[in-house]
N, C-alpha and C positions, 0 to 999 in steps of 0.2 A: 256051553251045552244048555239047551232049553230045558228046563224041566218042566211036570207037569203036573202044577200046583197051585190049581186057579180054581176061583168059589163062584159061582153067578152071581152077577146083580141082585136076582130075584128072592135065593136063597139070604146072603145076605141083609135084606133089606128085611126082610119076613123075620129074620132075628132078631133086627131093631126092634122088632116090636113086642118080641114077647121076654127077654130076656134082662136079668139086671145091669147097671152097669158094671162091669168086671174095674175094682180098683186097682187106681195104684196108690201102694201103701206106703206111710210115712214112716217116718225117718229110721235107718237099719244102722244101728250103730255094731260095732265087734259082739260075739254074745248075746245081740239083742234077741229078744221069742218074736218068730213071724208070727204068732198065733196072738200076739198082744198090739201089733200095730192099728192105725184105725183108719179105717177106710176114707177116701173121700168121694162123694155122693154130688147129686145137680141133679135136674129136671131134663127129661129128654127133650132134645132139639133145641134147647138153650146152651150159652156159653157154662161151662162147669167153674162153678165158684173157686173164688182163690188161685185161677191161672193167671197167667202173664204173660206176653207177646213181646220180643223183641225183633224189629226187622232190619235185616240188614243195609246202610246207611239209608233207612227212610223213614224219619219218626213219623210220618203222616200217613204211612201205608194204612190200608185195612185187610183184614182178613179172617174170614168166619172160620171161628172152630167152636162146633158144639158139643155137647155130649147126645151121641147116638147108639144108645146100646145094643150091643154090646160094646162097651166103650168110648171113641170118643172120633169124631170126622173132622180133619180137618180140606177145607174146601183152597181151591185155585188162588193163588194169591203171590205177593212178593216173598222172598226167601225170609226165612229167619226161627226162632226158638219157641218154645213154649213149655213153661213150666212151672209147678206151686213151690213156692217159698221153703215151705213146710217139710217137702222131701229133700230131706240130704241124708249121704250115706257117709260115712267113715271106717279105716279098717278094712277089713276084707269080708267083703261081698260081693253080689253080682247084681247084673241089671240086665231084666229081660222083657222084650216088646214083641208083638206081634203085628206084622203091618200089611195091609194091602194096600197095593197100588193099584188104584184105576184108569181105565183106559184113557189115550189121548183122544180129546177132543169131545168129551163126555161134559156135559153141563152146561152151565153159565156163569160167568165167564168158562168157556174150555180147561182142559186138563192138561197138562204134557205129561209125560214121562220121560223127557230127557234128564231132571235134574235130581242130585242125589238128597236123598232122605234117610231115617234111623234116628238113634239114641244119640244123648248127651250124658257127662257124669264129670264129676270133681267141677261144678258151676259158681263160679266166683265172683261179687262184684255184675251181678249178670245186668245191673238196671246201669250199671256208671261206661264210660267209653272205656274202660281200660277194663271190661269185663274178660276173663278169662275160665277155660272149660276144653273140655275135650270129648273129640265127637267121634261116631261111631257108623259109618255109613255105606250105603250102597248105592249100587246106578242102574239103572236096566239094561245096559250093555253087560250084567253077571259081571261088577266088580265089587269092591268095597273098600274102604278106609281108614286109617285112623289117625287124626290128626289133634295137634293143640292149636287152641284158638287163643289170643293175646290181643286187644283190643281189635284193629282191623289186618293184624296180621297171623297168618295160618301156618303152621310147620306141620311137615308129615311127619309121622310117627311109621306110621306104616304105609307106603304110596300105595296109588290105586291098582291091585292086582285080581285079574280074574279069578272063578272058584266055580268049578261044577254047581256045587250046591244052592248058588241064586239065583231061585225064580225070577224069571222076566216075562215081558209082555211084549208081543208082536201083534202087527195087522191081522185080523182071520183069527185069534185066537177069542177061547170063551170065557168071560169071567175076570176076576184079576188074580195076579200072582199074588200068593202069601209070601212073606218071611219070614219067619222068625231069629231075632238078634237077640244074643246072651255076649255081654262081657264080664269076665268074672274075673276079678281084682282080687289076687292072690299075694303072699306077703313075698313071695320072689319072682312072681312072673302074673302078668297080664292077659288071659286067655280070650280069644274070641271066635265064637262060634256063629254058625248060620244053620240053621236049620239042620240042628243034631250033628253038622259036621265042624272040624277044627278047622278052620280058616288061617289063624297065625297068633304070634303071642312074642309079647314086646317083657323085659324085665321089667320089675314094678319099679326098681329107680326112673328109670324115663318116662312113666306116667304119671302123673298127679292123681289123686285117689279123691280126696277127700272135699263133698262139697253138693250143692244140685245135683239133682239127677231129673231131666228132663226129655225131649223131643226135637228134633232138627226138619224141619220140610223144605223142599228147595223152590223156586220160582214156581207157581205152576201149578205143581204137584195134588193131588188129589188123595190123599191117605184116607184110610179106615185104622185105625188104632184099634184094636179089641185089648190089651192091656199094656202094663208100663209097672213091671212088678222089679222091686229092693228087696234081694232075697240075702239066704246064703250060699255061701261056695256050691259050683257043681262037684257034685261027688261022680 
């Protein structure tokens, strides 16, 4: 099902310019106060200090991400991660993004929208080959994910199943689709939402909890990040 959940170019871009950037906040331990975390900050249209890139097997890859506020762009490029050191979460909490996808074929180098993108969380080891993490994702075909990553190899947690509730982008259409992704790490079960709706939910023994919490973009991909917030539980 298509939904109808798309922002214009124009709109969007006119935001960048008058808006802060929306953080994401560091590190959510059990108990921790959201009102005590600290922000992190960067110059618009530059790379946001303290991030890191890893791409999938191509140490030589490049690919621009800067901070565009509201939030943060990242632009057309090889698959792979991105994420501060500094954010980790432990316990029971939640990690919630909000992302648009832009059209194919929009820029330079072009965009696709074939490849999946969303959240990372419990990030381990993310700089060494035997980095391990667990990712959180969608496809414009209205599916999404969940899987463990273990140096280069991938186990589904949750295979990829469609869901009314994700916005996609076709040819003809205006603007990009938003989504918003919330997983919220609970001490018996793992919940995952899309945009205010349950998607599905794994027990919390088969997820690893604790660790990074980051951003995944696939091949291509053309995101708008407006946040990347370590909260607590959905109530």
């Amino acid at each position: 099902m298509h939904l109808d959940r798309h922002v214009g170019v124009a709109g969007l871009l006119a935001a960048a310019l008058v808006f802060a950037v929306v953080p994401l906040t560091a590190p959510a331990e059990t108990g921790s106060d959201p009102a005590a975390r600290t922000p992190q900050a960067g110059r618009n249209l530059e790379p946001p200090p303290g991030w890191h890139i890893r791409y999938d097997g191509d140490a030589a890859a490049t690919r621009e991400h800067v901070v565009m506020r509201p939030g943060w762009h990242i632009h057309p490029g090889p698959a792979g991660i991105f994420w501060d050191a500094g954010n980790v979460a432990s316990g029971n909490y939640s990690v919630k993004s909000t992302i648009f996808l832009f059209p194919a074929g929009s820029g330079e180098p072009p965009a696709s929208v074939d490849e999946p993108y969303g959240v990372f969380f419990a990030g381990q080891d993310l700089d060494d080959p035997q980095l391990a993490y667990v990712s959180f994702l969608l496809r414009n075909d209205g599916a999404f994910r969940v899987a463990r990553h273990e140096g280069a190899s991938v186990t589904e947690l949750f295979p990829w199943t469609p869901h009314e509730a994700i916005a996609t982008w076709s040819e003809g259409d205006q603007g990009q689709p938003q989504n918003v992704l919330l997983a919220d790490l609970r001490e018996d079960e793992v919940v995952f939402w899309v945009n205010e709706a349950r998607v599905g939910a794994l027990p919390r023994a088969q997820v690893a909890g604790d660790g990074i919490v980051g951003l995944r973009a696939g091949a291509g991909s053309s995101l708008h990040v407006t946040d990347l917030v370590i909260g607590p539980n959905r109530r």
